[in-house]
C-alpha positions as CSV (number, residue, x, y, z in Angstrom):
1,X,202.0,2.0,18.8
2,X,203.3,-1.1,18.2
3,X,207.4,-2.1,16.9
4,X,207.2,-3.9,14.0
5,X,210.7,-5.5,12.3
6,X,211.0,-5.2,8.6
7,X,213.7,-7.6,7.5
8,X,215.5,-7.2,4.0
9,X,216.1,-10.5,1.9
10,X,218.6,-10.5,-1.2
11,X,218.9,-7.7,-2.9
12,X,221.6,-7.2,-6.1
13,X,224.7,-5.3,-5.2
14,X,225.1,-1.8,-7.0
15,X,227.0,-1.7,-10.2
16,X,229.2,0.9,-9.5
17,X,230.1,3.6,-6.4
18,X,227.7,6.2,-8.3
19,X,224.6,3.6,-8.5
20,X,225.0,2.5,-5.1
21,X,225.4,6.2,-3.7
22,X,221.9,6.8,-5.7
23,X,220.3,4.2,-4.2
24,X,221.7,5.1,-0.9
25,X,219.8,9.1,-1.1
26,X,216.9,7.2,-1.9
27,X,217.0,4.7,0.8
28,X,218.0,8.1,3.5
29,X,215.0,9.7,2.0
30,X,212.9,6.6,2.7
31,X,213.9,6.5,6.2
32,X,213.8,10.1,6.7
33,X,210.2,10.1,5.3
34,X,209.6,7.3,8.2
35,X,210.2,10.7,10.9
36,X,209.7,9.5,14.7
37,X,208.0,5.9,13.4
38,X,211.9,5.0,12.6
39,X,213.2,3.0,15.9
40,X,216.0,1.8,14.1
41,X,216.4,3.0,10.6
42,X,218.2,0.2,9.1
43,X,221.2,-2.2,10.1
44,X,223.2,-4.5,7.3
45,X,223.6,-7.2,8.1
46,X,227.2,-9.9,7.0
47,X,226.9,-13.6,5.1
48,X,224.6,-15.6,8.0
49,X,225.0,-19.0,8.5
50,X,222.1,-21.6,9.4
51,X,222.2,-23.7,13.3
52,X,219.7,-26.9,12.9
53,X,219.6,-29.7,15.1
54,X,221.9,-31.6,12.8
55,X,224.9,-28.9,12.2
56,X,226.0,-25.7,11.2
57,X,225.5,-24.3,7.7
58,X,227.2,-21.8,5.7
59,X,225.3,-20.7,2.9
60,X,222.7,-18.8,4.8
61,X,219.5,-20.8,3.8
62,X,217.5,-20.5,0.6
63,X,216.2,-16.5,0.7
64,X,219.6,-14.6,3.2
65,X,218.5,-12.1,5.5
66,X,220.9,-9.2,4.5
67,X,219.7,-6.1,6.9
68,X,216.4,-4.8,9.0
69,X,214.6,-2.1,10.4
70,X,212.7,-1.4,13.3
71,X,209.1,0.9,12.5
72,X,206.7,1.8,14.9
73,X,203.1,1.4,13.7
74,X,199.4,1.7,15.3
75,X,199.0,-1.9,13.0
76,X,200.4,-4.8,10.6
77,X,198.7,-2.6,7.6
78,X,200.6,0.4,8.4
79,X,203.7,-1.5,9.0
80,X,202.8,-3.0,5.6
81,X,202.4,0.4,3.9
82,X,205.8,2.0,5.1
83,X,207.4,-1.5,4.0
84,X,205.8,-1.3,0.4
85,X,207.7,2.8,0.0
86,X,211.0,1.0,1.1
87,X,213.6,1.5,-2.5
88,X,215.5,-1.7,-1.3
89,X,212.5,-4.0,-3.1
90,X,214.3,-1.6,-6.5
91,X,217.3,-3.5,-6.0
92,X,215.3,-7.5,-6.5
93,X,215.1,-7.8,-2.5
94,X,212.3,-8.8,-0.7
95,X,210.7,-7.7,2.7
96,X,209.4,-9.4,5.4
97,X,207.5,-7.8,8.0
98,X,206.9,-9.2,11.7
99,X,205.2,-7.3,14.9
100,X,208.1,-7.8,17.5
101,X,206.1,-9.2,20.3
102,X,206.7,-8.0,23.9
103,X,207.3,-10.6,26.3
């Protein structure tokens, strides 16, 4: 089994405590639905800021990285599958999924 890191992007905000606490069960029921392949069910992540060559920048880039998980997966197309299940893409976010390579 391999790690795979699936990376949430945007995402609206919850309207109010009781939509966001809705959202919340159905995110815990994603994860728990994940069982053992859940390495890291999910982190938030703050406002990120962008290091080039030419500077520092504070707006995070065009598409914000705003959380991840870490799945474990026999392949990409598994990895793929879990991703797909994930409520967060209900909220307008996006997911991006990588195999975290072992060095």
């Amino acid at each position: 089994m391999t790690d795979y890191i699936i990376a949430y992007h945007g995402g609206n905000k919850p309207a109010t405590p009781e939509e966001g606490a809705k959202h919340m069960a159905k995110w815990q029921a994603w994860v728990d639905g994940l069982g053992d392949a859940a390495v890291n069910p999910g982190t938030p992540l703050g406002k990120s800021r962008i290091v080039s060559s030419s500077g520092v920048s504070d707006d995070g880039g065009a598409n914000p990285m705003s959380g991840f998980s870490i799945v474990k997966a026999d392949n990409m197309d598994a990895a793929l599958e879990m991703a797909k299940e994930c409520p967060f893409l209900e909220t307008g976010g996006t997911l991006e999924v990588a195999e975290i390579m072992k060095m």
